[in-house]
C-alpha positions as CSV (number, residue, x, y, z in Angstrom):
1,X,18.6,-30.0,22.8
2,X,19.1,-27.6,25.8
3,X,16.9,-24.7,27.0
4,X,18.8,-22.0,25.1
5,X,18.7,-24.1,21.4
6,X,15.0,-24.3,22.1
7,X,14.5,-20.6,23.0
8,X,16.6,-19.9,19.7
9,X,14.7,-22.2,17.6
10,X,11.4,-20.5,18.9
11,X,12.7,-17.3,18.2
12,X,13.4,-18.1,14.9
13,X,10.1,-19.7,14.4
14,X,8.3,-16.8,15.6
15,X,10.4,-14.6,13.1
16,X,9.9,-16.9,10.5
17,X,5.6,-16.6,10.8
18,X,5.6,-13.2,11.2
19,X,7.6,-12.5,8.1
20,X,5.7,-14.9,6.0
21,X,2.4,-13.8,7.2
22,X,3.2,-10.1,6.1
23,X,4.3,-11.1,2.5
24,X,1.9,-10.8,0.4
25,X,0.8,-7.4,1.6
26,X,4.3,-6.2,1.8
27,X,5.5,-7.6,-1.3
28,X,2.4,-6.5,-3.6
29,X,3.2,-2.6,-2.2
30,X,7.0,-2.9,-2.7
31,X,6.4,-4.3,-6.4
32,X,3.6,-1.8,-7.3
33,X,6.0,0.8,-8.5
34,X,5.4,1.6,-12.2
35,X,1.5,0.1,-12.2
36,X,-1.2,2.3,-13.1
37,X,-3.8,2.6,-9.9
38,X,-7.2,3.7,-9.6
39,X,-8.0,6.3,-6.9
40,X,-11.3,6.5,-5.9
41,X,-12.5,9.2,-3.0
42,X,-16.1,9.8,-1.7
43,X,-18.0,12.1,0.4
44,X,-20.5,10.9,2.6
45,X,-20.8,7.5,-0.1
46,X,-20.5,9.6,-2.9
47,X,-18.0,9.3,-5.2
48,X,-16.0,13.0,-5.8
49,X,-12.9,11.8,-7.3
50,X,-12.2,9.3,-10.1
51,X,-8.7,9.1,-11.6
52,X,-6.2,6.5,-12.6
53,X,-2.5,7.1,-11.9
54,X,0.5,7.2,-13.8
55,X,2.6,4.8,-11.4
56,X,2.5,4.2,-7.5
57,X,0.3,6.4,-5.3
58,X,2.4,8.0,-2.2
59,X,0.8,8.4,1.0
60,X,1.6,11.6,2.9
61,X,3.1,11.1,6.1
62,X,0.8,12.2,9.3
63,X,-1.9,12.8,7.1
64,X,-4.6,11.5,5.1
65,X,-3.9,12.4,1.9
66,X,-2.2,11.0,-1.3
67,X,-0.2,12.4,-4.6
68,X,0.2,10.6,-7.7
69,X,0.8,11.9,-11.6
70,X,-2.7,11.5,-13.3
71,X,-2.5,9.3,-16.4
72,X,-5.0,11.6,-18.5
73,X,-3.7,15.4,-17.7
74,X,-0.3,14.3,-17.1
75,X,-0.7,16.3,-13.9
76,X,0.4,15.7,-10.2
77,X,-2.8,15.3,-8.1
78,X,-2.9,15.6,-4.2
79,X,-5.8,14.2,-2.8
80,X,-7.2,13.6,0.5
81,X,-9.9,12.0,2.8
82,X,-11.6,9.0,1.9
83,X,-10.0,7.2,-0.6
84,X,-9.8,3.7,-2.3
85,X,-6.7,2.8,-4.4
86,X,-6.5,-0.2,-6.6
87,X,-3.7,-1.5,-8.4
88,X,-3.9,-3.1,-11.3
89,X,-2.9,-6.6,-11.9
């Protein structure tokens, strides 16, 4: 095998474990549309903010703040600051 096969087949490799070690994450957030998620956001370890959404949650983009439909009112919700989301299974 010559210099330039191996430098190939490394680069493949490398490729290879990168893409494999972001699967999981990457596939459970591509495959979440359409579940129902919990949001969760607290103030100073309090929890302010209990809902469950309708379908994915969408993360606004520079910010840190999220919208989703809520499952009970039907309405879109915009929340933001500390915040846990959970999909479920």
């Amino acid at each position: 095998m010559n210099k330039s096969t191996k430098l190939v087949a490394a680069g493949v490799l490398a490729a290879a474990f990168t893409m494999v070690g972001c699967t999981d994450a990457s596939w459970g957030k591509l495959t979440a549309y359409g579940d129902n998620a919990n949001v969760q956001c607290y103030s100073g370890g309090t929890l302010i903010f209990d809902s469950v959404s309708t379908g994915k949650v969408i993360s606004e983009a520079n910010s840190d703040g999220y919208y989703f439909k809520d499952k009970k009112t039907g309405k879109m919700m915009e929340v933001s600051g500390d915040c846990i989301i959970t999909y479920d299974p």
